[in-house]
FITORVEX-559057 format. One record per residue (C-alpha): residue in three letters; y, x, z. Coordinates in Angstrom, 2 decimals, padded with zeros to 5 digits, always signed. Layout:
// residues N
Ala:Y:X:Z
...
// end
This chain:
// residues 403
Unk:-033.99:-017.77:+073.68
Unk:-032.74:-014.28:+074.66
Unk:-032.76:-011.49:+071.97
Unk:-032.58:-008.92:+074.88
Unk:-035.56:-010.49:+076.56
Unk:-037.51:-011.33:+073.53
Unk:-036.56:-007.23:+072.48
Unk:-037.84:-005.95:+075.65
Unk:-041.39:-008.22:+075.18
Unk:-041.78:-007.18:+072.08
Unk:-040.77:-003.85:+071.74
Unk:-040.79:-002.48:+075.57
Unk:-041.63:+001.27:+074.64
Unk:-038.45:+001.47:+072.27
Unk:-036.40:-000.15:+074.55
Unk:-037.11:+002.24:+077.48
Unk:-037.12:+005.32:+075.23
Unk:-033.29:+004.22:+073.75
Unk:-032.31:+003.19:+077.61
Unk:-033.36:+006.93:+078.55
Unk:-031.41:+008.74:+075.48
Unk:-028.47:+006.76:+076.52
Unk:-028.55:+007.38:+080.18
Unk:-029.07:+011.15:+079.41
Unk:-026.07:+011.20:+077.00
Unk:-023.66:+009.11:+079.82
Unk:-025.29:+011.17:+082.37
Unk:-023.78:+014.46:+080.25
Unk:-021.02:+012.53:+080.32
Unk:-020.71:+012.04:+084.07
Unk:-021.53:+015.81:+084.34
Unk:-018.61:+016.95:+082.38
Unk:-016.47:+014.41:+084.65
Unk:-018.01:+016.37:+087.65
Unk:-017.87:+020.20:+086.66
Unk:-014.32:+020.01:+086.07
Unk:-013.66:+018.10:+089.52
Unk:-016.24:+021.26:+091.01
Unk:-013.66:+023.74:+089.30
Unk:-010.61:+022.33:+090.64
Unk:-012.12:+022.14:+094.21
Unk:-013.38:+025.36:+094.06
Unk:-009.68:+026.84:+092.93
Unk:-008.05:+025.16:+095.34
Unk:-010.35:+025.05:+098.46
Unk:-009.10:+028.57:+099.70
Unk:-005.25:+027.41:+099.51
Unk:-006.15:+024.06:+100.76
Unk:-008.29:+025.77:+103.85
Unk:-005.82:+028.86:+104.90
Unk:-002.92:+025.85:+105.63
Unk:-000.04:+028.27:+105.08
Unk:+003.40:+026.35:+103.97
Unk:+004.75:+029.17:+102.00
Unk:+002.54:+031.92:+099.81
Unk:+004.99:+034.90:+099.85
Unk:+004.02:+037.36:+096.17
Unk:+005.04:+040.05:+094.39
Unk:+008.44:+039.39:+092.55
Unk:+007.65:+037.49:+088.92
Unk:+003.73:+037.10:+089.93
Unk:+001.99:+033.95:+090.04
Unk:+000.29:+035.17:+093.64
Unk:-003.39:+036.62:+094.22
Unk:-005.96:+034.13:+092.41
Unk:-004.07:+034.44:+089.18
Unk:-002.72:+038.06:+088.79
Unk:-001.98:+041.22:+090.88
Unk:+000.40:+040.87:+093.42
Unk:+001.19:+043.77:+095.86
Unk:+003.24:+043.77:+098.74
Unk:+004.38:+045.96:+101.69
Unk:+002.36:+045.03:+104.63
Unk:+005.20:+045.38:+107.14
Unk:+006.89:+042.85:+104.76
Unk:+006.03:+039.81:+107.17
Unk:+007.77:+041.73:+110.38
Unk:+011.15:+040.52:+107.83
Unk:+009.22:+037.46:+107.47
Unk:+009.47:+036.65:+111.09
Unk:+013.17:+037.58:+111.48
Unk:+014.06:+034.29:+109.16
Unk:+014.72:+031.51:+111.02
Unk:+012.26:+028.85:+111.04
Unk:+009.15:+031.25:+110.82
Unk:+006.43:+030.73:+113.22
Unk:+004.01:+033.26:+111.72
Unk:+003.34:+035.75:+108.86
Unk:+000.08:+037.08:+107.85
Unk:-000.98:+039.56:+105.09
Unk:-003.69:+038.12:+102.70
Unk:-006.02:+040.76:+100.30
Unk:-007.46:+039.59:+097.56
Unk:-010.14:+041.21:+094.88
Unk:-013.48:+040.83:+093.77
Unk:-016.09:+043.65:+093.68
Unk:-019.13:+043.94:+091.97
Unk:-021.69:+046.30:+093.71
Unk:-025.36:+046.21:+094.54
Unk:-026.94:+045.73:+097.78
Unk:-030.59:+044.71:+098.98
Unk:-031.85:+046.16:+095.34
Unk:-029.77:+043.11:+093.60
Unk:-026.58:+042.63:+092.17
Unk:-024.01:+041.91:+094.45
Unk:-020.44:+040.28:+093.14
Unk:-018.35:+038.38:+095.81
Unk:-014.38:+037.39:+095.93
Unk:-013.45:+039.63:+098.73
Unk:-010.30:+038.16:+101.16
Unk:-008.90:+040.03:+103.51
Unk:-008.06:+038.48:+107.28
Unk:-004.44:+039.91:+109.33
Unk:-006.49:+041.03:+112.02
Unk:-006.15:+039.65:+115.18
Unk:-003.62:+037.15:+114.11
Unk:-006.01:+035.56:+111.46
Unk:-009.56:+036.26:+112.60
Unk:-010.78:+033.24:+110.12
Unk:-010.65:+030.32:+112.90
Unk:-010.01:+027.96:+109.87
Unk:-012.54:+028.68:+108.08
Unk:-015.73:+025.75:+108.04
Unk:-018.49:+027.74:+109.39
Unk:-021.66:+026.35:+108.95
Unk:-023.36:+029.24:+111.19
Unk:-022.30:+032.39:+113.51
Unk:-018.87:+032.65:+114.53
Unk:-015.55:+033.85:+113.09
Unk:-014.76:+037.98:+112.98
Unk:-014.46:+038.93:+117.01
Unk:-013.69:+042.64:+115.69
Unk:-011.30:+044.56:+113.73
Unk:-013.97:+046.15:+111.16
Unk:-017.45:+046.45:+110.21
Unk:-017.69:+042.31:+110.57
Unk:-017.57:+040.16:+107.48
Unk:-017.98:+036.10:+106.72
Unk:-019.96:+035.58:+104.24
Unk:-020.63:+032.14:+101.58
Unk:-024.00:+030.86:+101.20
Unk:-023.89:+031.15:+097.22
Unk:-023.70:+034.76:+097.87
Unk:-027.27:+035.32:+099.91
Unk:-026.86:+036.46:+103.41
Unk:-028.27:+035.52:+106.31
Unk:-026.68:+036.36:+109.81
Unk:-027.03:+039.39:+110.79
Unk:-027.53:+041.14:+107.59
Unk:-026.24:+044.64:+107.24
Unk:-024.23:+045.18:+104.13
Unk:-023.51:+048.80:+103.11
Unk:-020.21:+048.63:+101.16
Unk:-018.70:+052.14:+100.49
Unk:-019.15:+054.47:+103.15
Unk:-019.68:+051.86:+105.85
Unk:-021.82:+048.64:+106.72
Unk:-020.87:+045.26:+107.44
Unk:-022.49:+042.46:+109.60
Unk:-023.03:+039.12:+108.56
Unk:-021.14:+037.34:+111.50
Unk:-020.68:+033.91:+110.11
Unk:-021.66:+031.87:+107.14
Unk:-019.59:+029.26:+104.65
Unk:-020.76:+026.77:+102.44
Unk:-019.48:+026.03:+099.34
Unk:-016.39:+028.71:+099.64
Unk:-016.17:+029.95:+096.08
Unk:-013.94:+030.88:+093.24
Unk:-012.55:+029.67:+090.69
Unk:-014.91:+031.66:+088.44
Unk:-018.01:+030.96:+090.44
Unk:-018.04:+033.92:+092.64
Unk:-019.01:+033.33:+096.92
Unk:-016.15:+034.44:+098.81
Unk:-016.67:+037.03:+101.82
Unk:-013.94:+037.58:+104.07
Unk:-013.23:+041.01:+105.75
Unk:-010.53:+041.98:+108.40
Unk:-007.55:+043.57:+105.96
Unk:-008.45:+046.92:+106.55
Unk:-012.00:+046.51:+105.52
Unk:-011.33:+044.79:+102.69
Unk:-008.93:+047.73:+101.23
Unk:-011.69:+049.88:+102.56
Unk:-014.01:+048.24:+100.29
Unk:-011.45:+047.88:+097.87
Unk:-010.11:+051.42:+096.98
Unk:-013.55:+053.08:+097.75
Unk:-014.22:+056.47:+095.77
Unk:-017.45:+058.97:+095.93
Unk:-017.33:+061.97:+097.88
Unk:-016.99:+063.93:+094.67
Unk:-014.03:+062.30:+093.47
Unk:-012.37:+062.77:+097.07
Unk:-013.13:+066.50:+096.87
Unk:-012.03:+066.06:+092.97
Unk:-008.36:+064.43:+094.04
Unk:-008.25:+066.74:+097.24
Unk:-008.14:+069.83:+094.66
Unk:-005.69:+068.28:+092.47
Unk:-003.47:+067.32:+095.42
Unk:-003.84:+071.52:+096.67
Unk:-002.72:+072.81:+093.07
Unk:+000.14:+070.23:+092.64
Unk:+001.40:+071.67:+096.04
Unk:+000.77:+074.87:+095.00
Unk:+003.38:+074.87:+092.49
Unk:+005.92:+073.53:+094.21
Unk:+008.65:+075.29:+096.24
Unk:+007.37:+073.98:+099.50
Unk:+003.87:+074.73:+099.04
Unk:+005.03:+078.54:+097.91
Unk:+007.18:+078.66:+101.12
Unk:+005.04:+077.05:+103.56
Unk:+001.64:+077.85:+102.81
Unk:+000.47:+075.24:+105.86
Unk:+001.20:+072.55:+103.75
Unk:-001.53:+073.93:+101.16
Unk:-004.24:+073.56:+103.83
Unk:-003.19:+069.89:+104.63
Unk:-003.09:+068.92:+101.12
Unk:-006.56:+070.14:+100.49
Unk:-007.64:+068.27:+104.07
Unk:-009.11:+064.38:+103.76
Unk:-006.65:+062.05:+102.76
Unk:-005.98:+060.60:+106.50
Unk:-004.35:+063.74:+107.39
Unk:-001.51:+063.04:+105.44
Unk:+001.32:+061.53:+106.65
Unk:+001.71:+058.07:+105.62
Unk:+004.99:+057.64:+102.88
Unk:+004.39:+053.76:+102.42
Unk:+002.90:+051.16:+104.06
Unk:-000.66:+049.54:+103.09
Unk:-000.15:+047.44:+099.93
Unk:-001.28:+043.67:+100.74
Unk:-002.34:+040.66:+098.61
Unk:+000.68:+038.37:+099.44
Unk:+001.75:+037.09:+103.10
Unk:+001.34:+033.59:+104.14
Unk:+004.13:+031.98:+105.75
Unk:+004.08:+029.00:+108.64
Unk:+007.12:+027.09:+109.83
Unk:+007.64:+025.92:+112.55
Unk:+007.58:+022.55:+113.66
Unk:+010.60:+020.69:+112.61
Unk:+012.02:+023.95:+110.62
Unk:+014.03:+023.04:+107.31
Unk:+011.67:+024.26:+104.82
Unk:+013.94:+023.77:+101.66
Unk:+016.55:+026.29:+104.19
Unk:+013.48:+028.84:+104.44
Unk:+012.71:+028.46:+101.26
Unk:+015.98:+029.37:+099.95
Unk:+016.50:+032.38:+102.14
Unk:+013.20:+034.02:+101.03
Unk:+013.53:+033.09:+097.32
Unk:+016.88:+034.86:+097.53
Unk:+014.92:+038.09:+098.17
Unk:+015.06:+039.94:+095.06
Unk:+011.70:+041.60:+095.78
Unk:+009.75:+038.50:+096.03
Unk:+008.18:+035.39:+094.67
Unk:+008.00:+032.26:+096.98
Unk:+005.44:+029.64:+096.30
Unk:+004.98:+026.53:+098.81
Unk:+001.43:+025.22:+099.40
Unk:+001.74:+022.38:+096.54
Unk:+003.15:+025.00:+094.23
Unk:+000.27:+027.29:+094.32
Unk:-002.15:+024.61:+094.02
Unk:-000.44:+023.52:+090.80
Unk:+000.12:+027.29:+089.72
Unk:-004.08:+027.72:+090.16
Unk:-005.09:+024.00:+088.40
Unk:-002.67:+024.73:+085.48
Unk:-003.33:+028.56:+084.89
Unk:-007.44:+028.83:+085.71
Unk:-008.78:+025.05:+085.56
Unk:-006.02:+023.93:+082.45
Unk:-008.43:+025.96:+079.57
Unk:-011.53:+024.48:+081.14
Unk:-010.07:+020.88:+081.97
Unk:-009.19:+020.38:+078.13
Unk:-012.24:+022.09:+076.73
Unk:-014.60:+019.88:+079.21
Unk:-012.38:+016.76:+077.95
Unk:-012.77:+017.19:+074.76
Unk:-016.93:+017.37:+075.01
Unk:-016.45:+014.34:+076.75
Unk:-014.65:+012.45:+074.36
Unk:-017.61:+014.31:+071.96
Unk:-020.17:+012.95:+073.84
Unk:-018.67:+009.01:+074.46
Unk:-018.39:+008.88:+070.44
Unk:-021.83:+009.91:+070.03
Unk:-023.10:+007.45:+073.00
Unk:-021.04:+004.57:+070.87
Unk:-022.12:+005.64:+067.47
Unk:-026.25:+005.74:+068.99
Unk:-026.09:+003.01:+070.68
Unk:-024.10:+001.12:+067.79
Unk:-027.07:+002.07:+065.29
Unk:-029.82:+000.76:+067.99
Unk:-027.96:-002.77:+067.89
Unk:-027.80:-002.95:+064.91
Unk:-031.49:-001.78:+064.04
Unk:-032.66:-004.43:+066.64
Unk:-030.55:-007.09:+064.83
Unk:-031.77:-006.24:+061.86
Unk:-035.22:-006.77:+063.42
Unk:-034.60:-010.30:+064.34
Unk:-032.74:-011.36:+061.17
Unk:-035.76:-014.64:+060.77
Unk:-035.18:-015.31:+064.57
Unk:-030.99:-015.99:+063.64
Unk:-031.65:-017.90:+060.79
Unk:-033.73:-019.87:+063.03
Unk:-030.88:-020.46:+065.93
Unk:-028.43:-021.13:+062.90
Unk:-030.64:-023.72:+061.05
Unk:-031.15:-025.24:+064.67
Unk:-027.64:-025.84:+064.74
Unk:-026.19:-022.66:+066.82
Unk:-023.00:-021.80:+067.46
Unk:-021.64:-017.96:+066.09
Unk:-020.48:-017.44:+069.38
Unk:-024.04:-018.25:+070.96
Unk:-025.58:-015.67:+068.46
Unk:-022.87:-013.07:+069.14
Unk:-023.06:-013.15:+072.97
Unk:-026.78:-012.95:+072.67
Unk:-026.42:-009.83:+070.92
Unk:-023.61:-008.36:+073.39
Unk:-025.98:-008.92:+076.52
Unk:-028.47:-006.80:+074.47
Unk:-025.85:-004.28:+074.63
Unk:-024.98:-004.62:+078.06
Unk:-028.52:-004.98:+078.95
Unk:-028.96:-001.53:+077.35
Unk:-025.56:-000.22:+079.03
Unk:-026.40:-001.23:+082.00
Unk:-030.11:+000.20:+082.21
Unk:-028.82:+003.80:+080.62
Unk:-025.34:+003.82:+083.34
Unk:-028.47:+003.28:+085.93
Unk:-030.78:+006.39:+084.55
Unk:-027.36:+008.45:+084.78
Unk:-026.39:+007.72:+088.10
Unk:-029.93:+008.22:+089.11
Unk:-030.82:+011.22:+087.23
Unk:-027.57:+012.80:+088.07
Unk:-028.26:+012.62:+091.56
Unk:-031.19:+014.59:+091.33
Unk:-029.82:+016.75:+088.63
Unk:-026.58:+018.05:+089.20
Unk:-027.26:+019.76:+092.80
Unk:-029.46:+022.02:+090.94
Unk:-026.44:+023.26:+088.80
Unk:-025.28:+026.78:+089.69
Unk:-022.18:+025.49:+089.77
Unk:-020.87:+022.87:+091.75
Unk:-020.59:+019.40:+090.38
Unk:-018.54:+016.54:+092.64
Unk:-019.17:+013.45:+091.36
Unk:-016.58:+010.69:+093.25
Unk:-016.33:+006.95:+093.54
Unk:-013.65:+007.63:+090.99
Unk:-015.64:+009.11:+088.17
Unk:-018.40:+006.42:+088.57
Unk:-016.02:+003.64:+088.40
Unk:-014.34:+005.30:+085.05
Unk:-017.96:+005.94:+084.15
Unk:-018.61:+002.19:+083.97
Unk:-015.82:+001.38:+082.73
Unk:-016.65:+004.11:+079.60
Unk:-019.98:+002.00:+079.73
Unk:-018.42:-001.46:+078.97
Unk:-016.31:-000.75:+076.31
Unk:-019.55:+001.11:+074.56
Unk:-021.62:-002.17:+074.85
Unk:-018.68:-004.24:+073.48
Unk:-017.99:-001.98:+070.76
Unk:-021.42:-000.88:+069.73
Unk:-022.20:-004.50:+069.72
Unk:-019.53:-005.52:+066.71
Unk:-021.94:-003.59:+064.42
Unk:-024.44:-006.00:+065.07
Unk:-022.82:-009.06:+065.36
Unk:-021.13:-008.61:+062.07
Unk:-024.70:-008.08:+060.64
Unk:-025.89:-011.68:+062.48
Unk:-022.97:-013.48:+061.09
Unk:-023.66:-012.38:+057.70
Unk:-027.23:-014.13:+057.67
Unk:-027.97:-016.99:+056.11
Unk:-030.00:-019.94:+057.85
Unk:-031.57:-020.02:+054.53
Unk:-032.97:-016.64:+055.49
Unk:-035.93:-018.14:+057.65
Unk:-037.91:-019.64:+054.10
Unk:-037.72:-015.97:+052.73
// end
């Protein structure tokens, strides 16, 4: 006789209905597994993507996905005097929030060294990478555009040239990616009344200097549109990604830029580490810990189902032990009822899961790895939900079955 049989014959809706809590609770469980493997992708995708050796930052910054960093564009022209340098490019990063086509519109801007970087890398699922220095912008899926859409961002419009999948942040946003120009465009945009606003302010601080008393020219340009002015720094970049080249001693480079006292060198692995640690750590440990949650409430449920099913069949062990059975027959009948009901719940998971999770705003990977650690969680569940009820089935009597 099987008790996991004879429970199923008996008591099939129970059964299925416990089977179904379970699989939803493991497939929460999976879920949690997932999300944070969807985070880490997602902070690390960009990085991963862009293939530069070296991420070249503002002095004491942690580079452009964690904090402000702001660097002289013409920095990488020093960049590519250092031996072992194949390329430099600029990188902008920021995220705006506007509104476009009547809806709320928030996207992870990055800005492209036009026309060394004109987003070749990138995994375009449609269109084509930028072919122009502005008014041309990549856009994610997550985001909404189509090709060809015309986005008005500040005071000019951009057209959807190529589409992404799956290229977001680490906080969820679709990333768009703009020539560098366009995206500090976008970035520093102000109305035409606070132009006019600054232009005045710029006349009257003129005004009261010495120069603007002597040369009364210089009024005129102040109060003029802000291109008019003669440039006094360069355009303030994101950070500058550095390439060696091939067989280049990268610990040598590495040592000659870190030397800089302007700067803060990160290599490729560094970054990735500096991103998992500083925007996926918080997340990571607060997913775990619902995890562990959730596996202590799968054991403790399906401990208390066991153990209400053995309690069930308390005449039908009294039976097997006045027929002569052995405690360790009883007791692995009662463990293949667990991992009967293990098995059938890991099953509504996987399958449930796979129907679920793609629905998810957020991304959820689930890997061979999770499902493999999600079976294993599984197992040890069965086994130790099933010493509730085994320890029940070897206190019963044989005398039990005259009662």
């Amino acid at each position: 006789m099987n008790l996991a049989a004879q429970d199923i014959r008996r008591n099939l809706g129970r059964f299925v209905l416990t089977a179904l809590g379970i699989g939803l609770l493991l497939m929460l469980v999976l879920g949690m597994g997932g999300i944070y493997q969807g985070l880490s992708f997602e902070a690390t995708q960009l990085v991963d993507q862009v293939g530069a050796d070296f991420w070249v930052v503002q002095k004491d910054t942690r580079g452009p996905f964690a904090e402000i960093s702001r660097l002289p564009a013409n920095l990488k022209f020093r960049l590519l005097a250092v031996p072992g340098v194949q390329s430099a490019r600029s990188f902008v990063s920021h995220t705006v929030q506007r509104e476009a086509q009547g809806r709320p519109l928030r996207m992870f801007v990055q800005g492209l060294d036009w026309p060394d970087d004109r987003g070749e890398w990138l995994r375009l699922i449609a269109g084509r990478p930028l072919a122009q220095g502005h008014y041309e912008m990549i856009a994610d899926k997550i985001i909404g555009f189509d090709l060809g859409d015309k986005i008005p961002l500040g005071k000019d419009v951009y057209t959807v040239v190529g589409l992404t999948q799956g290229m977001a942040s680490s906080s969820g946003d679709g990333m768009a990616f703009f020539t560098s120009r366009d995206a500090m465009a976008v970035q520093f945009d102000v109305s035409g009344e606070a132009a006019r606003l600054e232009r005045a302010a710029r006349r009257a601080r003129t005004a009261r200097q010495d120069v603007g008393r002597l040369q009364p020219e210089f009024l005129e340009r102040a109060g003029g549109p802000s291109s008019a002015l003669p440039a006094l720094a360069t355009p303030l970049v994101s950070a500058i990604l550095v390439n060696l080249a091939p067989g280049a001693d990268s610990n040598a480079v590495l040592a000659t830029i870190s030397a800089w006292p302007d700067v803060t060198v990160h290599t490729h692995e560094g970054q990735r580490q500096l991103l998992l640690r500083g925007n996926v750590d918080r997340a990571r440990r607060q997913l775990g810990l619902f995890r562990v949650i959730l596996v202590a409430v799968s054991t403790i449920i399906m401990a208390l189902i066991i153990y209400t099913l053995t309690l069930d069949k308390t005449h039908d062990i009294a039976m097997l032990k006045l027929m002569g059975a052995r405690h360790r027959v009883i007791a692995g009948l009662i463990l293949q009822q667990a991992l009967l009901l293990g098995a059938l719940g890991y099953g509504i998971a996987y399958y449930i899961g796979q129907w679920l999770f793609p629905l998810f705003p957020r991304r959820v990977m689930i890997t061979t790895t999770d499902l493999w650690i999600l079976a294993g969680i599984v197992l040890a569940i069965s086994v130790l939900a099933s010493l509730l009820g085994i320890a029940k089935a070897m206190r019963v009597e044989p005398n039990k079955v005259l009662s």
